[in-house]
N, CA, C and O atoms as CSV, one atom per row, in Angstrom:
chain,resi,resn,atom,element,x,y,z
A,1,UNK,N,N,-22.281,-21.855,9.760
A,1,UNK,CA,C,-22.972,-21.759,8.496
A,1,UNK,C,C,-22.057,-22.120,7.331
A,1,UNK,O,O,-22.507,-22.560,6.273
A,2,UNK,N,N,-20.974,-21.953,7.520
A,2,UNK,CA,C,-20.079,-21.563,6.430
A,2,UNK,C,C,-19.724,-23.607,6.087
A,2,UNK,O,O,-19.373,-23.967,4.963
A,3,UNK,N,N,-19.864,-24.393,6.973
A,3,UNK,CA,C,-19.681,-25.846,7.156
A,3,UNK,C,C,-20.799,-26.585,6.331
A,3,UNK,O,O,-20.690,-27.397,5.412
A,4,UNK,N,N,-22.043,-25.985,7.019
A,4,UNK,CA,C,-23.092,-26.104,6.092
A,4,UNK,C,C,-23.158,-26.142,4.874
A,4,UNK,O,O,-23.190,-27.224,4.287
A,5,UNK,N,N,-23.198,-24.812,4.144
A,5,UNK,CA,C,-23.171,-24.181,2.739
A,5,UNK,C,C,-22.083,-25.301,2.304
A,5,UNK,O,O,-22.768,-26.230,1.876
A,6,UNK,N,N,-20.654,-25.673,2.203
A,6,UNK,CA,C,-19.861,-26.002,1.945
A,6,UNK,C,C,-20.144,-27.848,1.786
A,6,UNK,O,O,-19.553,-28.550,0.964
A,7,UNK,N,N,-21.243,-28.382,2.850
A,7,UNK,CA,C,-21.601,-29.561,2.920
A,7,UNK,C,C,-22.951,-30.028,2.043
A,7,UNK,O,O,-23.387,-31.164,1.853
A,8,UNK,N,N,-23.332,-29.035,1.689
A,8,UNK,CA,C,-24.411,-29.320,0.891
A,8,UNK,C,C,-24.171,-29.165,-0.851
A,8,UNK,O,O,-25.106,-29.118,-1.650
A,9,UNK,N,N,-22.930,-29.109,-1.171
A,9,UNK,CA,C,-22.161,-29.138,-2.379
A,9,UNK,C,C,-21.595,-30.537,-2.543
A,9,UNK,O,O,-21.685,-31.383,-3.432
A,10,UNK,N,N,-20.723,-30.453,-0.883
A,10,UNK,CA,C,-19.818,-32.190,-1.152
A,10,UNK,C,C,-20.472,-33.269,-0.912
A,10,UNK,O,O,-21.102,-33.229,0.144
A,11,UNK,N,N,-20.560,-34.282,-1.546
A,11,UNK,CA,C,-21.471,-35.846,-1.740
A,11,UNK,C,C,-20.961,-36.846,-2.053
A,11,UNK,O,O,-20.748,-37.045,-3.249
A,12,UNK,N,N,-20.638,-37.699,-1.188
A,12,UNK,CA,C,-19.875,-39.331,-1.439
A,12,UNK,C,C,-21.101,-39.984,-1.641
A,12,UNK,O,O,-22.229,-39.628,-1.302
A,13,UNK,N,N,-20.741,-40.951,-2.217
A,13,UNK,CA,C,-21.379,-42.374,-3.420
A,13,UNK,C,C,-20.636,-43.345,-2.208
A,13,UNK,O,O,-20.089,-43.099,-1.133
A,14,UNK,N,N,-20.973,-44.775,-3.118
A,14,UNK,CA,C,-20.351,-45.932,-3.437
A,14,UNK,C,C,-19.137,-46.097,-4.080
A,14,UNK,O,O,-18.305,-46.915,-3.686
A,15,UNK,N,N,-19.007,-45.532,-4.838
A,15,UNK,CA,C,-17.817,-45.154,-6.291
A,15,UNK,C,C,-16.863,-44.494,-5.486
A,15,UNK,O,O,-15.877,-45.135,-5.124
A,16,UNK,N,N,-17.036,-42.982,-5.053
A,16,UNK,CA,C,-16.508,-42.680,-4.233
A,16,UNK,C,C,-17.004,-41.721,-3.000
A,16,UNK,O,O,-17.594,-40.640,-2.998
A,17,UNK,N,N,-16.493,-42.609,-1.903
A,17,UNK,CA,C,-17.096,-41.845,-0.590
A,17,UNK,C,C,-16.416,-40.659,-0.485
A,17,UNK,O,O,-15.494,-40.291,-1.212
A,18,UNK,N,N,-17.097,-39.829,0.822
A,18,UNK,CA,C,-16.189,-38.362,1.347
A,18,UNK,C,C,-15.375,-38.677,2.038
A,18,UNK,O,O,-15.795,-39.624,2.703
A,19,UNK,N,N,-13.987,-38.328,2.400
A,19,UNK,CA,C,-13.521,-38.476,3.137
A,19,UNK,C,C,-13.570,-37.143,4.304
A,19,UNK,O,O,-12.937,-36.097,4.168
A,20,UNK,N,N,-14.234,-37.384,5.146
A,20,UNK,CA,C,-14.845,-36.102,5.966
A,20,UNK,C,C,-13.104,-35.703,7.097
A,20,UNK,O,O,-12.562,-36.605,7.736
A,21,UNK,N,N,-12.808,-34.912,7.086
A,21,UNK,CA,C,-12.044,-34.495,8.124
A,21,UNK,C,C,-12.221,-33.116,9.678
A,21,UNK,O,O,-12.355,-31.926,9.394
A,22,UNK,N,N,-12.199,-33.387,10.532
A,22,UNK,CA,C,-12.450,-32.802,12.054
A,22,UNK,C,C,-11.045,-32.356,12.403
A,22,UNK,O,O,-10.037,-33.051,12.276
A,23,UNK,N,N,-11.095,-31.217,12.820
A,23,UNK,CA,C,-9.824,-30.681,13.783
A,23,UNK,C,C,-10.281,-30.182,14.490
A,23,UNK,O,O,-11.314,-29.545,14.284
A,24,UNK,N,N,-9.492,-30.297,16.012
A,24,UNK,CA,C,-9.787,-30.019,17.284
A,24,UNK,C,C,-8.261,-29.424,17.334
A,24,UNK,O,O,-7.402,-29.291,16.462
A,25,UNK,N,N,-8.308,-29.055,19.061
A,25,UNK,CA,C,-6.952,-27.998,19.216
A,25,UNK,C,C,-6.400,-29.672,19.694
A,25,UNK,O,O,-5.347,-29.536,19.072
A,26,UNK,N,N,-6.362,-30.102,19.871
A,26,UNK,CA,C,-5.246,-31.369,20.245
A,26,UNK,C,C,-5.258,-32.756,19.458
A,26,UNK,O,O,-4.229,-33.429,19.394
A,27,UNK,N,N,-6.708,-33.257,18.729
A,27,UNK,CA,C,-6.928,-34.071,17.500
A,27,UNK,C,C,-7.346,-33.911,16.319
A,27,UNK,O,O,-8.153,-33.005,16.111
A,28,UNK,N,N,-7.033,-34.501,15.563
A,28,UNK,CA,C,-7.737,-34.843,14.144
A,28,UNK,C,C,-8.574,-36.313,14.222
A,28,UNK,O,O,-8.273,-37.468,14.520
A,29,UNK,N,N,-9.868,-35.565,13.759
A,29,UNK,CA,C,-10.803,-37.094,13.076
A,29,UNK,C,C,-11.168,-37.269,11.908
A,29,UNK,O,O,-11.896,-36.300,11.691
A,30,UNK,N,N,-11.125,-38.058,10.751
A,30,UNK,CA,C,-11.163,-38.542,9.978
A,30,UNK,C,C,-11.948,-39.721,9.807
A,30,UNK,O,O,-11.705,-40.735,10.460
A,31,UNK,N,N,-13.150,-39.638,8.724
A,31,UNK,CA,C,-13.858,-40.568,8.702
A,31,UNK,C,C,-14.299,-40.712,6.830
A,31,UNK,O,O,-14.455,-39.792,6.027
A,32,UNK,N,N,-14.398,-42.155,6.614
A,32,UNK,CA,C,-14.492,-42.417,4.963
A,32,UNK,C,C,-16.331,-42.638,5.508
A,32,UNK,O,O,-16.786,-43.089,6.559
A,33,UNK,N,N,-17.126,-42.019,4.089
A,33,UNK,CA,C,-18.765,-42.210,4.883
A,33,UNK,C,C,-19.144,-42.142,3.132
A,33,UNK,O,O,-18.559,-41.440,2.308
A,34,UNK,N,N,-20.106,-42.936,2.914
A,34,UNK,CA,C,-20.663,-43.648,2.110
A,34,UNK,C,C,-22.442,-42.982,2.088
A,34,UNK,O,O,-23.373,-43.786,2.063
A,35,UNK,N,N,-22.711,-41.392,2.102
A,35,UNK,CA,C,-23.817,-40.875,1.767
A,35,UNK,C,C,-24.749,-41.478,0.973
A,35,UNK,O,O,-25.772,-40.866,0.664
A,36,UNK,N,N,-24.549,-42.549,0.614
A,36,UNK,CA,C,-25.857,-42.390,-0.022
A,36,UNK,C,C,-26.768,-44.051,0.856
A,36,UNK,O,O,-27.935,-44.414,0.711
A,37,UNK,N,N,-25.850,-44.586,1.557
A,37,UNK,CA,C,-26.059,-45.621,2.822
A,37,UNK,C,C,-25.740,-45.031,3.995
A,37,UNK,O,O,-25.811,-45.824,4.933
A,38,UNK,N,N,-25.390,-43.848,4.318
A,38,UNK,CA,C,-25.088,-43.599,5.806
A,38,UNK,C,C,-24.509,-43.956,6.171
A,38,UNK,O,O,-24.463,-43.461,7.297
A,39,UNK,N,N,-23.281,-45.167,5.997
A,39,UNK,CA,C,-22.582,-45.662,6.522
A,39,UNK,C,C,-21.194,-45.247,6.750
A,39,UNK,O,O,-20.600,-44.898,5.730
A,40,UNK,N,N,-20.568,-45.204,7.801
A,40,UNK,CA,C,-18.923,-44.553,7.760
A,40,UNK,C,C,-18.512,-46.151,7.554
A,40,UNK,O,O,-19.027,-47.130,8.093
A,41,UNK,N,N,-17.327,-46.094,6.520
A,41,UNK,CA,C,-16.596,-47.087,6.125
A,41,UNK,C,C,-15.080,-47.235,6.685
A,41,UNK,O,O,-14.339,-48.205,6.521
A,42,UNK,N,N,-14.847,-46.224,7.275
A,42,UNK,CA,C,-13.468,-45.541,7.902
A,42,UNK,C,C,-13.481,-44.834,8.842
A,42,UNK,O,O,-13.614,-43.641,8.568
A,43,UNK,N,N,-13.366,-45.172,10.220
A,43,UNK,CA,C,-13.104,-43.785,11.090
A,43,UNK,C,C,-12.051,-44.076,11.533
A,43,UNK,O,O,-11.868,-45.293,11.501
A,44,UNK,N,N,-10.601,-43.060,12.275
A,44,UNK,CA,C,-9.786,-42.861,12.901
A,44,UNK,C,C,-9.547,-41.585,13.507
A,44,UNK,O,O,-9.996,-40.630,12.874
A,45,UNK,N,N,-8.943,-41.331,14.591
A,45,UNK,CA,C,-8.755,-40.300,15.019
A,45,UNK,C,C,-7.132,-40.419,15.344
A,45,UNK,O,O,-6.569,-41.513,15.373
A,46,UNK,N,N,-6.311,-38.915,15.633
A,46,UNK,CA,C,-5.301,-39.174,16.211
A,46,UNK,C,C,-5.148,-39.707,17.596
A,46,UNK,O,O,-3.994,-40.103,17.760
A,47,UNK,N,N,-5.621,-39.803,18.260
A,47,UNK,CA,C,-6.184,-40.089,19.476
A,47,UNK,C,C,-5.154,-41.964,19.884
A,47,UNK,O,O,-4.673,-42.357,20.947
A,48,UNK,N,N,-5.199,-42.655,18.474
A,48,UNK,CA,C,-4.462,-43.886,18.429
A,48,UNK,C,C,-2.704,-43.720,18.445
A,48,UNK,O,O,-1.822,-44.528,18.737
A,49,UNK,N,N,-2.668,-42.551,18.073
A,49,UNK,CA,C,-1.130,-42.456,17.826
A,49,UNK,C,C,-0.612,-41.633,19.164
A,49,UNK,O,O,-0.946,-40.534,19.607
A,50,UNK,N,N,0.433,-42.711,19.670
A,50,UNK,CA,C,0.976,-41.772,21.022
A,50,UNK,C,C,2.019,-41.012,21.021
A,50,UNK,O,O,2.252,-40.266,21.972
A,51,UNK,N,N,2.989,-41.104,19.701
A,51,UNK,CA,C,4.028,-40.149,20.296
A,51,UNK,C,C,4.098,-39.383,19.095
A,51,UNK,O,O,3.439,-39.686,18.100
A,52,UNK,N,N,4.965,-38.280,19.149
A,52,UNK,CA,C,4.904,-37.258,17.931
A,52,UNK,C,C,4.236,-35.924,18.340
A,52,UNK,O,O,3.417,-35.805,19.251
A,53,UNK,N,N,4.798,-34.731,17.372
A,53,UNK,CA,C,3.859,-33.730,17.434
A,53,UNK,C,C,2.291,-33.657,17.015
A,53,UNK,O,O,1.747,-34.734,17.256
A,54,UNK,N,N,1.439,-32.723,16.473
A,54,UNK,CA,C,0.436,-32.471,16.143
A,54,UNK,C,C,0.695,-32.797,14.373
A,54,UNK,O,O,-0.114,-33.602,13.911
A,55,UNK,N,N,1.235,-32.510,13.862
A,55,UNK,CA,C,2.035,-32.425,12.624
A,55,UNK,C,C,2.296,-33.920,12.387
A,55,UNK,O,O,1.602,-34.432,11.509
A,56,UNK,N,N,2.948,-34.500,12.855
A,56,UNK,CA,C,3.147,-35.793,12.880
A,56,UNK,C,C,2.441,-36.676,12.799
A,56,UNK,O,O,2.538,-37.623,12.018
A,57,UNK,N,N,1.562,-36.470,13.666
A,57,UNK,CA,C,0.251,-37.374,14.521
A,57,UNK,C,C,-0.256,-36.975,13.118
A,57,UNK,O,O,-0.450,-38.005,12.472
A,58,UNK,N,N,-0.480,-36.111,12.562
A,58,UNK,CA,C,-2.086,-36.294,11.023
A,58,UNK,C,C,-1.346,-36.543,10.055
A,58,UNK,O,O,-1.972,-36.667,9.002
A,59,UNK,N,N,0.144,-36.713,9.956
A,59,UNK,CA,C,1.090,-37.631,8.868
A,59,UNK,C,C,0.316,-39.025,9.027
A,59,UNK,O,O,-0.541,-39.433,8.244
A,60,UNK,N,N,0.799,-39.729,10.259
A,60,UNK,CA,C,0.570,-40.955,10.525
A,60,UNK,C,C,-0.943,-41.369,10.382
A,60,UNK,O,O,-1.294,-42.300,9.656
A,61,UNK,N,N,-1.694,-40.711,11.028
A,61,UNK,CA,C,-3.632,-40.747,10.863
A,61,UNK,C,C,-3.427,-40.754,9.191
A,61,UNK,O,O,-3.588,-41.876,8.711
A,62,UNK,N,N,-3.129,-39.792,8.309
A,62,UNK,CA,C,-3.270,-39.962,6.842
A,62,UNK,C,C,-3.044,-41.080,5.717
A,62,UNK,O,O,-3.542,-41.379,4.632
A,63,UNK,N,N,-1.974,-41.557,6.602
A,63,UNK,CA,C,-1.385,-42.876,6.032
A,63,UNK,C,C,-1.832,-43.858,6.125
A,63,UNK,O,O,-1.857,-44.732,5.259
A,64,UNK,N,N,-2.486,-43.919,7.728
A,64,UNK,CA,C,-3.117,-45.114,8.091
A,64,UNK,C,C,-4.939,-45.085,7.824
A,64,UNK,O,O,-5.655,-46.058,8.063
A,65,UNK,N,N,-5.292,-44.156,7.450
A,65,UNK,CA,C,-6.682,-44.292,6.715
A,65,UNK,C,C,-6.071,-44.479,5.395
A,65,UNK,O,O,-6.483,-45.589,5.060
A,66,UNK,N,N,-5.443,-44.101,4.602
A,66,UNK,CA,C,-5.346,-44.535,3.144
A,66,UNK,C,C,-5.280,-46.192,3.376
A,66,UNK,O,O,-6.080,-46.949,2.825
A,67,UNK,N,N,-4.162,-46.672,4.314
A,67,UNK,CA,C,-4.129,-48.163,4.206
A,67,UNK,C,C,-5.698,-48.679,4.604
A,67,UNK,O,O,-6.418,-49.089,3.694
A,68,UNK,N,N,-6.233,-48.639,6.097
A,68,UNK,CA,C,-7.646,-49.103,6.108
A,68,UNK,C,C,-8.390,-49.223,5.016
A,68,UNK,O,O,-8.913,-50.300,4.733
A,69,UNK,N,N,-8.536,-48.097,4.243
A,69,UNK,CA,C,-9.218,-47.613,2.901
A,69,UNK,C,C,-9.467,-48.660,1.594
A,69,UNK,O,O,-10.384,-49.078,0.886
A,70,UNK,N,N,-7.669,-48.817,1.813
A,70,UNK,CA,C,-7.625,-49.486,0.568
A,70,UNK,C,C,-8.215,-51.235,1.071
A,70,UNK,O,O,-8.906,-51.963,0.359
A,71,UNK,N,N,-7.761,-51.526,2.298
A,71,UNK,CA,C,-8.167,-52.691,2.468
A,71,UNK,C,C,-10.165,-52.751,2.938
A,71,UNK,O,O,-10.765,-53.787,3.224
A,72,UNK,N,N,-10.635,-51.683,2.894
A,72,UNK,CA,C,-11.903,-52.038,2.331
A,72,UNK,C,C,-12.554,-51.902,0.818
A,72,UNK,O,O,-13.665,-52.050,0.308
A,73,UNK,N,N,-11.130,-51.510,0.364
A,73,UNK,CA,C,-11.467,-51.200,-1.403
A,73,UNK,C,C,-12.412,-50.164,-1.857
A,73,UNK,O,O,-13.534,-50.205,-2.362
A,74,UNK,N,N,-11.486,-49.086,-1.469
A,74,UNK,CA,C,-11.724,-47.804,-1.618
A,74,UNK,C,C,-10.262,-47.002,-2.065
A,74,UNK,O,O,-9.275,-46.872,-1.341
A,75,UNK,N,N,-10.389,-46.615,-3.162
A,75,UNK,CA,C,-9.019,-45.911,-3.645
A,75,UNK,C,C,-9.117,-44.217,-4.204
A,75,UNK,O,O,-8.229,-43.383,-4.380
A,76,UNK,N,N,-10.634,-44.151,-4.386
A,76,UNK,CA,C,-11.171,-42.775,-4.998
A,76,UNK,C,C,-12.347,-42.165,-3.855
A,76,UNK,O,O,-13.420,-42.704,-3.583
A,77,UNK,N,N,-11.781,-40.833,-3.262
A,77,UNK,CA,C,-13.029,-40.405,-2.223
A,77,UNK,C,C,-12.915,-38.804,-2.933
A,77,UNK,O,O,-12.121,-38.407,-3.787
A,78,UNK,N,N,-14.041,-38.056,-2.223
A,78,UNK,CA,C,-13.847,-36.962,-2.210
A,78,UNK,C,C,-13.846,-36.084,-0.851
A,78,UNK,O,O,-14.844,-35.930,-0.147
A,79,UNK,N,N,-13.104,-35.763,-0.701
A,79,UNK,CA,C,-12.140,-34.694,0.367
A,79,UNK,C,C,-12.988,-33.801,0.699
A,79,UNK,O,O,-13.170,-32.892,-0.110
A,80,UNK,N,N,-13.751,-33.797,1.981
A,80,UNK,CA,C,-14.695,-32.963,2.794
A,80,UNK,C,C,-13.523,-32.278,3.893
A,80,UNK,O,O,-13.014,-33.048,4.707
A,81,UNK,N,N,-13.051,-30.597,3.890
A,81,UNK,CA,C,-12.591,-30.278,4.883
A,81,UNK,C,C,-13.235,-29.557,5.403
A,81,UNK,O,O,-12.621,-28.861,6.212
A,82,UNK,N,N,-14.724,-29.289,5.286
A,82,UNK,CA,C,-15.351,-28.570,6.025
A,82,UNK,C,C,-14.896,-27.103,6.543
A,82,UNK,O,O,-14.357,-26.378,5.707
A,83,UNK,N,N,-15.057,-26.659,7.736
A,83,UNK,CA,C,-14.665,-25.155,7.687
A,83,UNK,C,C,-13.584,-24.670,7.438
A,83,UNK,O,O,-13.306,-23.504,7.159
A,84,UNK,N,N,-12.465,-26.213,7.603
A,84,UNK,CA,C,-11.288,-25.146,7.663
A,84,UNK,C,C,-10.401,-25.129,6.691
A,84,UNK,O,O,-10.441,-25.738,5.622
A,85,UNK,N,N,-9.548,-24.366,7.122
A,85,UNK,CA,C,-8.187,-23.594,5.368
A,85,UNK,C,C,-7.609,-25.063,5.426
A,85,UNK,O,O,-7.648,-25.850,6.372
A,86,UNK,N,N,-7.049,-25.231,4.137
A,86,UNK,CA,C,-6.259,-25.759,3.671
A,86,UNK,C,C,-4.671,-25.569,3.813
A,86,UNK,O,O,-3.834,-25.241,2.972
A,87,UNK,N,N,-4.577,-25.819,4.871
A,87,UNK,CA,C,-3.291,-25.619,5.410
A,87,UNK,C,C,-2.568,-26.118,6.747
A,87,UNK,O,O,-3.385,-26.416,7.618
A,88,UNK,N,N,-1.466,-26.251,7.050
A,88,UNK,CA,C,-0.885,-26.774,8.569
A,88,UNK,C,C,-1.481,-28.321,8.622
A,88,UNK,O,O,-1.379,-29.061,7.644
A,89,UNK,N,N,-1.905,-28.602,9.452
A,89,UNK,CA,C,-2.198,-30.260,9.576
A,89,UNK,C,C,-3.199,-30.628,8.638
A,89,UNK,O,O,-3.010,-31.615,7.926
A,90,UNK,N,N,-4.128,-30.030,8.558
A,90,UNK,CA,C,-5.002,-30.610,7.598
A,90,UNK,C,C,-4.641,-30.855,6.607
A,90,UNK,O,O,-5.024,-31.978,6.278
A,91,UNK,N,N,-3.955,-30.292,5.752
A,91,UNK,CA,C,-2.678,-30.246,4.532
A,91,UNK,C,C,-1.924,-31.778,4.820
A,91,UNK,O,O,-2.297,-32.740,4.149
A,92,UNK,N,N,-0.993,-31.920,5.715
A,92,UNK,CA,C,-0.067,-32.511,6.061
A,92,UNK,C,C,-1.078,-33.757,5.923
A,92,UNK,O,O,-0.968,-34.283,4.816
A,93,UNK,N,N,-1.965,-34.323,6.698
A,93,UNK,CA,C,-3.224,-35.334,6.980
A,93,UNK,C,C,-3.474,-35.496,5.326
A,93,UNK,O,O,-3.083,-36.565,4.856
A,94,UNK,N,N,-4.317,-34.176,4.054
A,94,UNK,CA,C,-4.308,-34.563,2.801
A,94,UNK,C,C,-3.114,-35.180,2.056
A,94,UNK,O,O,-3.397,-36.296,1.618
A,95,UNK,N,N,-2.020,-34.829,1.819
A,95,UNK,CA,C,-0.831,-34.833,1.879
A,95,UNK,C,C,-0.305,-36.824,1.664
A,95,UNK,O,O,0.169,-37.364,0.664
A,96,UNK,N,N,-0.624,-37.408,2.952
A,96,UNK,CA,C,0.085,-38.634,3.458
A,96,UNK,C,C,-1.329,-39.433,3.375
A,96,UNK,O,O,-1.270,-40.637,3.626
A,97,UNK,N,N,-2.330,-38.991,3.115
A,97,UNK,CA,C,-3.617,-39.886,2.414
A,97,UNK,C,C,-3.406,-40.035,1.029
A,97,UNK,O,O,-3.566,-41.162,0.560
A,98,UNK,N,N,-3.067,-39.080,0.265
A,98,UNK,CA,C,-2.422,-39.372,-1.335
A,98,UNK,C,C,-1.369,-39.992,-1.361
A,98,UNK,O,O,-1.515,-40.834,-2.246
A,99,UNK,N,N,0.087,-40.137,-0.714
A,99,UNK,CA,C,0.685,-40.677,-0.106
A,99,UNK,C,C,0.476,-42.273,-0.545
A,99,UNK,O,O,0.593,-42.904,-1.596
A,100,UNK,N,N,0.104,-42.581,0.822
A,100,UNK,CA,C,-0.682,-44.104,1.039
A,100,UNK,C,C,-1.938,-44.411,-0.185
A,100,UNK,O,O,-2.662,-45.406,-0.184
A,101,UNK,N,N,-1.975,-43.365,-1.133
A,101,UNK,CA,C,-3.048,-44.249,-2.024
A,101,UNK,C,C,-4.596,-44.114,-2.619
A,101,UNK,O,O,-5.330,-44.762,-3.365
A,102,UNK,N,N,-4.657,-42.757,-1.766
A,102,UNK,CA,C,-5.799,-42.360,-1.773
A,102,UNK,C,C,-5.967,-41.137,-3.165
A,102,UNK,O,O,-5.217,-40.166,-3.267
A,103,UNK,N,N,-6.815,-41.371,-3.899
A,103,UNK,CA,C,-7.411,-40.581,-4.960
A,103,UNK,C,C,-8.244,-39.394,-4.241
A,103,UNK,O,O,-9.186,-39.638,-3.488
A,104,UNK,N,N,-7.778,-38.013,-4.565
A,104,UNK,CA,C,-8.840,-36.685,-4.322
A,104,UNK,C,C,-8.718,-35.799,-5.340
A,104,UNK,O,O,-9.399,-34.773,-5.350
């Protein structure tokens, strides 16, 4: 419920999409999505990156959606973390998306 309530506040455009983020006990997914077309403009998961910790792995995922991002010309999103705290990887993942370029 608490994902819900929290999703029916956050709303990506054209201007700027959500950048939606997923944690699992072994990945992060990350996807740029364009609500008002349905369209995801960005997905990655850690799942591409093979070596490194957990920590690491959503450094690198963060960096490398800001770059995708920008090369579909997208520089301003708004930051969907859904249920969870703001903290440990998800942090680290926000973190190295501002980093690489990304506006939140």
């Amino acid at each position: 419920m608490k994902s819900i309530n929290k999703r029916k506040k956050i709303f990506g455009n054209v201007e700027r999409p959500r950048l939606n983020v997923y944690k699992s006990l072994k990945h992060i997914h990350a996807q740029i999505i364009d609500d008002d077309s349905q369209k995801t403009i960005v997905g990655l998961s850690t799942q591409i990156v093979k070596k490194g910790n957990k920590m690491e792995r959503s450094v690198v995922l963060g960096k490398e959606i800001a770059k995708r991002a920008k090369e579909e010309g997208v520089t301003k999103v708004v930051f969907d973390r859904g249920k969870f705290k703001y903290h440990g990887r998800i942090k680290a993942f926000a973190d190295a998306a501002r980093e690489g370029g990304l506006n939140f």
